[in-house]
N, C-alpha and C positions, 0 to 999 in steps of 0.2 A: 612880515615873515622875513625869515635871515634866510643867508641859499645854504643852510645844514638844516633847515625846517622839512618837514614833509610835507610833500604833495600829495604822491599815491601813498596813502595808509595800510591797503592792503599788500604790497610788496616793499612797503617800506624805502619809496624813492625820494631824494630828498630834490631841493628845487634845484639844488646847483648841479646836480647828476645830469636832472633835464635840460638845462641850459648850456651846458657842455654837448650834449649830444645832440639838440638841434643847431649847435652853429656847428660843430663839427660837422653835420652829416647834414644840412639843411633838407629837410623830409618836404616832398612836394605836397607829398600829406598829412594830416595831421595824426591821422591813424599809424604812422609810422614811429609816432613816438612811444607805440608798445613796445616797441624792440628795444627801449632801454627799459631794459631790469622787470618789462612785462607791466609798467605802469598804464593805468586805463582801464585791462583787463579784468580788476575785479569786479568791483562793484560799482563801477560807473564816476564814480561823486568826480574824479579829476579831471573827467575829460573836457571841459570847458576852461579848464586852466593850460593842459595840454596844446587844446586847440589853442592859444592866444601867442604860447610859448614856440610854439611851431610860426602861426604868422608871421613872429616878427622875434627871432631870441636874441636881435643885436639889443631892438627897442624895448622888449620886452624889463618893464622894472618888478620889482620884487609885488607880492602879494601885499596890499596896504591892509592887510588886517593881522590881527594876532595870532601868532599858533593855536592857542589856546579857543581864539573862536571860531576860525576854521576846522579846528576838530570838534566844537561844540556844531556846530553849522553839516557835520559830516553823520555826523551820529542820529540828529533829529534826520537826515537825507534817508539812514539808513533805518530807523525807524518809522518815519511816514509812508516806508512800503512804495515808495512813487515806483513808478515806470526806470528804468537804469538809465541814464543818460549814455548813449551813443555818440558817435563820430559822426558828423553832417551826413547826408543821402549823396549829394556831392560827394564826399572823400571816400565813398567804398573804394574799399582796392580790388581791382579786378584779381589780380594775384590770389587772395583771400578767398576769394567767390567758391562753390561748390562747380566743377566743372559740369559742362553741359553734358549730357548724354548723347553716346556716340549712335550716328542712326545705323541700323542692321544694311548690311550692303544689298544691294538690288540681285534678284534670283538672277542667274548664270542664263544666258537661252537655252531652252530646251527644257528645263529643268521642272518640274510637278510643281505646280504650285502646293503651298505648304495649308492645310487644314487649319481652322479655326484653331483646335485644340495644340496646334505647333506640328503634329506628325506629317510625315509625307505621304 
């Protein structure tokens, strides 16, 4: 692949976008490379080239296959219905997470304890 090829299909990002943006911004995570152009977040198929691109985008060299069979290679991904490929279990970003729920503050002294049903 040449760096005007694409990577993420579904936003349309091409390899030298992403190769700019991890040296530029050297992402401790790999999931950080959605933040260019939203690459990763469609359908999955990028993100093991993301993740490689992140590792290492000084050493990182071009994709050794052809446009052409990497989008043939994208198309059976998105036809065999797999599982989506995700970001390592490692790389969550806590950032991302759904925040925890806050506990209800402890009754005031004195205060009625509060009914099953929530009333006082």
């Amino acid at each position: 692949m040449q760096p005007d090829d694409l990577v993420c299909y579904c936003y349309h990002v091409p390899l030298r976008k992403l190769l700019h943006f991890a040296r530029r911004e050297r992402p401790q995570r790999a999931s950080r490379m959605s933040q260019c152009l939203g690459a990763g977040t469609g359908c999955g198929w990028c993100i093991p080239f993301l993740e490689k691109i992140a590792a290492d985008p000084d050493g990182c060299r071009l994709i050794s296959e052809s446009p052409d069979d990497y989008a043939a290679r994208r198309r059976a991904y998105i036809l065999e219905k797999r599982p989506k490929n995700t970001f390592a279990a490692a790389d969550a970003d806590p950032a991302s997470a759904p925040e925890a729920p806050v506990p209800a503050p402890p009754p005031s002294p004195g205060a009625a304890p509060a009914s099953p049903d929530g009333q006082v």
